[in-house]
C-alpha positions as CSV (number, residue, x, y, z in Angstrom):
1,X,185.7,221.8,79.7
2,X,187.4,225.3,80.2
3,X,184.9,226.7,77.7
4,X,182.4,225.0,79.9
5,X,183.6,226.6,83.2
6,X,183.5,229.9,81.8
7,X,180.1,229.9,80.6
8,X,179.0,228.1,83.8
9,X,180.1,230.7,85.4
10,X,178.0,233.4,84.3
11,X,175.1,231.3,85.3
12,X,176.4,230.3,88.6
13,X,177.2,234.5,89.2
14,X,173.7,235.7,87.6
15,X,171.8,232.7,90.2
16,X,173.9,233.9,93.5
17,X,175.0,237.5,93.4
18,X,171.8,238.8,90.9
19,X,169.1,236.9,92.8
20,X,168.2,235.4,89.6
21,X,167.8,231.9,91.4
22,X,163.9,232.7,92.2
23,X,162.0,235.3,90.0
24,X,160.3,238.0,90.9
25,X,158.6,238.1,87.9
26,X,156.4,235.8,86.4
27,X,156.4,235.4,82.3
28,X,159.0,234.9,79.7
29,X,159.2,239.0,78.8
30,X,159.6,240.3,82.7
31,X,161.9,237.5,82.8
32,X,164.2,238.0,79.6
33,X,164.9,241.9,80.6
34,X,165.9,240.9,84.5
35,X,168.4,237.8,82.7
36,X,169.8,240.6,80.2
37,X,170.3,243.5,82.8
38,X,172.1,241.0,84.7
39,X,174.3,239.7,81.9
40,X,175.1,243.2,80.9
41,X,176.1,244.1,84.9
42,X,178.2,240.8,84.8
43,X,179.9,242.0,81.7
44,X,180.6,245.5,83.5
45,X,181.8,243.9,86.5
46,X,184.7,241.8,84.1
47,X,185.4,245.0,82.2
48,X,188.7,246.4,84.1
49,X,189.8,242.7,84.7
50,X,188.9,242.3,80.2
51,X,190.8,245.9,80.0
52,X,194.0,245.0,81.9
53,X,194.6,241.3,80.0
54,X,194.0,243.2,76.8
């Protein structure tokens, strides 16, 4: 369940703070570059917190 919450998470943060919970793009391409953009600016916003446990 910790596993769980963790990867829910990402969702839950992509949906909310990216604006990912209604497209602006129609089509699985337009769609996969707008999911991975926001993955990778979720990833950058964890880095210092990643850097400092480390």
């Amino acid at each position: 369940m910790r596993i769980r919450k963790r990867i829910e998470e990402v969702f839950g943060w992509i949906k909310a703070a990216a604006g990912l919970r209604k497209t602006r793009h129609k089509g699985t391409d337009r769609i996969d570059w707008v999911f991975a953009l926001n993955a990778a600016a979720y990833n950058l916003i964890r880095l210092p917190k990643l850097m400092r446990a480390a």
